[in-house]
C-alpha positions in Angstrom: 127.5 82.1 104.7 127.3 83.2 101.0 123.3 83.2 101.0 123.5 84.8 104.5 125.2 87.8 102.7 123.0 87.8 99.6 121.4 91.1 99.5 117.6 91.3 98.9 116.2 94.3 97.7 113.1 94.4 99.3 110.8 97.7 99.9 110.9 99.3 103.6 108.2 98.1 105.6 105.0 100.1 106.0 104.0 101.9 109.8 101.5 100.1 111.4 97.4 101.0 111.4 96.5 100.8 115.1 92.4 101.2 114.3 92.7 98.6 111.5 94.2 95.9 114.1 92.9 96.6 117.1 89.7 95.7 116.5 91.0 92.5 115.0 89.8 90.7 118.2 86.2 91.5 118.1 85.1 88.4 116.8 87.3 86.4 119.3 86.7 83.1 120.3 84.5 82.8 123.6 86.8 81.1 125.6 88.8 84.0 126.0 87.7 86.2 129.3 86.8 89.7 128.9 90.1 90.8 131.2 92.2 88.8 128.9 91.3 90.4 125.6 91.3 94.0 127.5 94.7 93.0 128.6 95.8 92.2 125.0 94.1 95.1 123.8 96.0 97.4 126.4 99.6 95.5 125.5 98.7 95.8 121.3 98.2 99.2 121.6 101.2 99.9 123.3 103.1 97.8 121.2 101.6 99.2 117.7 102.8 103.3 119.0 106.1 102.1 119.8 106.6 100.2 116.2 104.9 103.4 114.8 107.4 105.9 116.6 110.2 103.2 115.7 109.1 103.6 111.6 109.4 106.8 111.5 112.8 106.7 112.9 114.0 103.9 111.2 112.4 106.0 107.7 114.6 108.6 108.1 117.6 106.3 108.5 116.8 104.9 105.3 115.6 108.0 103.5 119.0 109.4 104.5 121.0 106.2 103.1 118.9 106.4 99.8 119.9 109.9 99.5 124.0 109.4 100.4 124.1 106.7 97.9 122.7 108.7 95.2 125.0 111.4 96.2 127.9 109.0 96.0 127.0 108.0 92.4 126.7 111.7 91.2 130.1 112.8 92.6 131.5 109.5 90.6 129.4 110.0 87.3 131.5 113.8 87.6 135.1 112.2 89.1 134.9 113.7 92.1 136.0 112.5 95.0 134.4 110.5 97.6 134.7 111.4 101.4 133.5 110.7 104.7 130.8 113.0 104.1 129.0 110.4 101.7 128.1 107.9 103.8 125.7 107.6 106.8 128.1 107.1 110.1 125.8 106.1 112.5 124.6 102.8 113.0 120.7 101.8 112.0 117.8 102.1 114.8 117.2 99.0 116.6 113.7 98.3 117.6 113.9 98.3 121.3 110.3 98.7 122.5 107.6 96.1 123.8 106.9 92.8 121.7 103.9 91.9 120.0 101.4 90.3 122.3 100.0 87.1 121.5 96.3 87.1 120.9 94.6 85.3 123.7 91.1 84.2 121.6 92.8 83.6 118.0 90.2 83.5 115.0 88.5 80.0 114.8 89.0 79.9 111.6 92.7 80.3 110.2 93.1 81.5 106.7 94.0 79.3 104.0 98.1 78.3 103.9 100.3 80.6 102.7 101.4 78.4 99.2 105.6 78.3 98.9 107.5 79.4 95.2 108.4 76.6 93.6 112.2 76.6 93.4 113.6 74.3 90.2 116.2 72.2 91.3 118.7 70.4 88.8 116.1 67.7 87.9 113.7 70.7 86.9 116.3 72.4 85.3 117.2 68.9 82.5 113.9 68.7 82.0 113.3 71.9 81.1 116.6 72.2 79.2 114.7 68.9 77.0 111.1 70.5 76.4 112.5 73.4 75.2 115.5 72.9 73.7 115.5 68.8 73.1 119.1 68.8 74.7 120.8 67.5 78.0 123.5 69.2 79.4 127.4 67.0 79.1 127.9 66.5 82.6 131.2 65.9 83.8 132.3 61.9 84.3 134.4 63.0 87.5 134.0 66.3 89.3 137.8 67.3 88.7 137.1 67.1 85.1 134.9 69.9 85.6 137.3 71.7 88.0 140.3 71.3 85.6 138.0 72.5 82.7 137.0 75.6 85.2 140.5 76.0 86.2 141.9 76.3 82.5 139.0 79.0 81.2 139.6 81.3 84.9 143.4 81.3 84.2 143.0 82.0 80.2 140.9 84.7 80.7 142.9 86.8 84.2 141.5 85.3 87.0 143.9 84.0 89.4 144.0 80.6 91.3 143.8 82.8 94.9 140.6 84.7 93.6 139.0 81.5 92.4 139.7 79.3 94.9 138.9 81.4 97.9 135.6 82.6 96.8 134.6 79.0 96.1 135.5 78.0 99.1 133.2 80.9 100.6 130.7 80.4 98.5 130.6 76.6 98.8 132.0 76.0 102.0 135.0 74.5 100.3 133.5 71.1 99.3 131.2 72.2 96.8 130.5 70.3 93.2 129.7 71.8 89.9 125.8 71.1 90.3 125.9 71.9 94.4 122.9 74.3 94.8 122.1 76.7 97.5 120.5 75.2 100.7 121.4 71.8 99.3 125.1 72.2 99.6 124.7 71.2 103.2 121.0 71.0 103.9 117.6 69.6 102.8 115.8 72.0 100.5 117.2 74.6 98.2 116.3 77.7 99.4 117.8 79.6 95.6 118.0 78.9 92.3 122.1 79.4 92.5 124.4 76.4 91.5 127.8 75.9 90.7 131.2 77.1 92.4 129.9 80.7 91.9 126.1 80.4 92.7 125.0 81.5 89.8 121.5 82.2 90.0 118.7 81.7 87.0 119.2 85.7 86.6 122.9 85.4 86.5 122.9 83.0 83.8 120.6 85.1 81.9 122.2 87.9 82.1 125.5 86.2 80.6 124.2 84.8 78.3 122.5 87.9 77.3 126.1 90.0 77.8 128.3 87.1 76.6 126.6 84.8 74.6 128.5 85.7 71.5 132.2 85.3 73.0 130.7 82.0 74.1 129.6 81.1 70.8 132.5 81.8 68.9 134.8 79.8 71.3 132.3 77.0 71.8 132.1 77.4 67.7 136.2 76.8 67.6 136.3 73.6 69.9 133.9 72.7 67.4 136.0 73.1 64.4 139.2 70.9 65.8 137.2 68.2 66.1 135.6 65.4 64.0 132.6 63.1 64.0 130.8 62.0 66.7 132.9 64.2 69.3 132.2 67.3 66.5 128.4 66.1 65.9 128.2 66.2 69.9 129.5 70.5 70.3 127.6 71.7 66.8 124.5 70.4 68.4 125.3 72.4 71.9 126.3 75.1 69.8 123.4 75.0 68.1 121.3 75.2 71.5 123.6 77.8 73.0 122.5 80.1 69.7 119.2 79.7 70.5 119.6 80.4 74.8 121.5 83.7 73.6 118.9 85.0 71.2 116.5 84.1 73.7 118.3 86.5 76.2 118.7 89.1 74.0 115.2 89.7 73.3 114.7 92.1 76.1 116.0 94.8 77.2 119.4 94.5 79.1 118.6 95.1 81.9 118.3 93.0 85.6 114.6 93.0 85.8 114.0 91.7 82.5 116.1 89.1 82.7 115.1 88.2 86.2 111.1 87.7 84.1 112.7 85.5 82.3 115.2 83.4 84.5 111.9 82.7 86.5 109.9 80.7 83.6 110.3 77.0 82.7 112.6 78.8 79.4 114.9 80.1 81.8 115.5 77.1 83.9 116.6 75.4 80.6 118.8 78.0 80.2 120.4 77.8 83.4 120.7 74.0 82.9 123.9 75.0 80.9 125.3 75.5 84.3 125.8 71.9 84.3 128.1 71.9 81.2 131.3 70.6 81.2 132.0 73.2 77.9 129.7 75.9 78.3 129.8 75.7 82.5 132.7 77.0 83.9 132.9 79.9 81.5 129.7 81.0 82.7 130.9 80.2 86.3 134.3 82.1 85.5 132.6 85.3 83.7 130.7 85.9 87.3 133.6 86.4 88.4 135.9 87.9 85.3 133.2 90.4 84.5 133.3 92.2 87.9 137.0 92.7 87.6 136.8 94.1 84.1 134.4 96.4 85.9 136.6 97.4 88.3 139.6 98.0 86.2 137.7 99.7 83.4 136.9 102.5 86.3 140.6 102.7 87.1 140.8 100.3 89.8 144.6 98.9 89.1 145.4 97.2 91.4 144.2 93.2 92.0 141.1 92.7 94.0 141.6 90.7 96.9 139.4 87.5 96.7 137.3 88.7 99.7 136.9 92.3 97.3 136.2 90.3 94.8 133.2 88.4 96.6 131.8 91.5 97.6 130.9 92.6 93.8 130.2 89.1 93.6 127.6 89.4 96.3 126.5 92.8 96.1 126.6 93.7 92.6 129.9 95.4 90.8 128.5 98.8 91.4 127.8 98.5 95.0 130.5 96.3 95.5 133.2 98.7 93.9 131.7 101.3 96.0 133.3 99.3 99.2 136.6 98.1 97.0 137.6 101.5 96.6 137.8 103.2 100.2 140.8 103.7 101.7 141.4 101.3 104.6 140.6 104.1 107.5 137.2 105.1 106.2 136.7 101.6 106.2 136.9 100.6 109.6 133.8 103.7 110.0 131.4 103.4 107.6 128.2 101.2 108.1 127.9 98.4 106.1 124.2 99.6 106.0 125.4 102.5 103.6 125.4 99.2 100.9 122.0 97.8 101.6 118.7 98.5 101.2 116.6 98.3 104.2 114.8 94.9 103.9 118.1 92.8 103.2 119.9 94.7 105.6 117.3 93.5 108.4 117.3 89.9 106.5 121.3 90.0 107.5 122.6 88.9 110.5 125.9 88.7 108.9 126.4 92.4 108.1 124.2 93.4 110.8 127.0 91.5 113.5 129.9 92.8 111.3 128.5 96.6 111.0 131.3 98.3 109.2 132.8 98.0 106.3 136.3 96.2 107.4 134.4 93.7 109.9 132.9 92.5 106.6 135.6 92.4 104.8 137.3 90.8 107.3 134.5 87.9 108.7 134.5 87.2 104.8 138.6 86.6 104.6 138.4 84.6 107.7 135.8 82.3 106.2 137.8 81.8 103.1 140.6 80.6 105.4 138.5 78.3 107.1 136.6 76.7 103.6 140.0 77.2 101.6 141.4 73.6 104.1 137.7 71.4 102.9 138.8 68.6 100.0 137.3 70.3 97.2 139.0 73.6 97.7 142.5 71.9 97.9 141.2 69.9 94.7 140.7 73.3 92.6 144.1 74.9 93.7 145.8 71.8 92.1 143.6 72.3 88.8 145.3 75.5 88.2 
């Protein structure tokens, strides 16, 4: 559910070139009659104006979202207030025309497989985390050690037990451990880099530790002081690591991008090993969380964010997300949720495709969090707090 919701910012996609893939058939193989590949011809062609007319519809849709959003973040940059007028109310073009036809006489030769992104998975991550930084993360003995630990940082620092609970339970369909990773939770292969009760992805972590590192220092650096040899010997040597992760973040710019350059090198996969920590883990998984609120109420938002809110700025981003956060509850039930998206994740989304508007999200997402809040493991972190 929680990666089905994950927004992906990709670019629009380009019209199509009917004379560059029309004749895409001329070499085609010989056991194909001539009637056949006029046929396909005839059906391509048809196919390729309606996609074309389809584009430019579908550009304007999206031009015209692109252009409300930046609207909507002028009017807030100048406090003024945001109405109904801000947002695209109609729903996006649906591509109703002919489907592609499949080429009767395909090309003898196939091109050469497309090669998969590696995605690290925990074992790439420790050994990363020891060729760069000759370290191992402390991983938990038992995985209510690590919730209790989690539990104790989230209520010290203002997040309550609903808000944690509920999004873990979305996010990890209620059952999920402090090393569960996206796509492995409950399948095969991971399909992301995020981990953890929050999903924190390689980027995320990065960007904490770029944004946090030095709160996380100097608490890591008092745990250290109350303690004594080998216990002591053990959290000066993290600490000592943990220095290193945050100067390493903070030599870009700070900025999304630039951590993203660096959350996707063997580096960064050390540095999202401290996921795993049983110290230095559930404040990052807790600040994921903690952050967007800060965000929220720094902007004048007083009132505490539901946890399904709060998953939203989670998911989306706090800016986006506090976008949907703030509208009252009618304009809700009529704006698109394709006002929030850009084009590319929005078609990737069946989720907020299905649930169009802006309370049907809302809502699928609190009726989820009922559902995951009943699993073992989400009954397990309530009784942490």
């Amino acid at each position: 559910m929680a990666v089905a919701l994950a927004l992906l910012l990709l670019a629009p996609a380009a019209a199509f070139d009917l004379n560059s893939l029309l004749p895409s058939v001329s070499g085609a193989n010989a056991q194909a009659s001539a009637d056949e590949i006029a046929e396909y011809r005839r059906k391509l062609k048809a196919y390729l104006e309606a996609r074309n007319a389809f584009e430019q519809e579908a550009g304007a849709y999206w031009t015209d979202v692109a252009e409300k959003r930046r609207g909507r973040n002028a009017k807030r940059r100048a406090h003024e207030q945001i109405t109904l007028d801000d947002y695209v109310l109609t729903q996006p073009p649906v591509y109703t025309g002919p489907k592609r036809p499949v080429n009767p006489a395909p090309e003898t030769e196939p091109g050469p497989p497309r090669e998969r992104k590696h995605i690290p998975a925990v074992a790439d991550l420790l050994r990363a985390a020891s060729d760069y930084f000759q370290w191992a993360p402390q991983r938990p003995s038992t995985e209510i050690e690590f919730k209790r630990a989690y539990a104790r940082f989230a209520a010290e620092t203002g997040l309550t037990r609903e808000q944690a609970v509920r999004v873990y339970a979305f996010e990890t369909g209620g059952d999920g451990r402090s090393d569960s990773q996206s796509g492995l939770i409950h399948g095969s292969h991971a399909v992301s880099t995020a981990i953890g009760y929050n999903q924190l992805l390689t980027t995320n972590t990065v960007e904490l530790l770029a944004e946090q590192g030095p709160d996380l220092i100097k608490i890591l650096a008092q745990r250290a002081a109350g303690l004594s040899g080998p216990a002591r010997q053990l959290i000066e040597h993290k600490l000592a690591v943990l220095r290193k992760m945050v100067a390493l973040a903070r030599s870009v710019p700070d900025d999304w991008s630039q951590h993203e350059k660096i959350g996707d090198t063997p580096q960064g996969w050390a540095m999202h090993a401290m996921v795993l920590d049983i110290d230095v883990g559930p404040m990052l998984q807790t600040h994921k969380l903690i952050t967007s609120v800060i965000f929220a109420r720094e902007r004048g938002f007083t009132r505490p964010l539901t946890a399904a809110e709060l998953e939203m700025m989670n998911l989306t981003g706090d800016g986006t997300g506090l976008d949907m956060v703030t509208m009252p509850q009618a304009m809700r039930e009529q704006v698109p949720t394709s006002n929030f998206f850009q084009r590319g994740g929005y078609e990737r989304n069946p989720v907020a495709i299905h649930h169009n508007t802006v309370a049907k999200l809302l809502a699928v997402t609190d009726a989820r969090m009922d559902e995951n809040s009943r699993q073992p493991g989400a009954k397990e972190l309530a009784a942490a707090f």
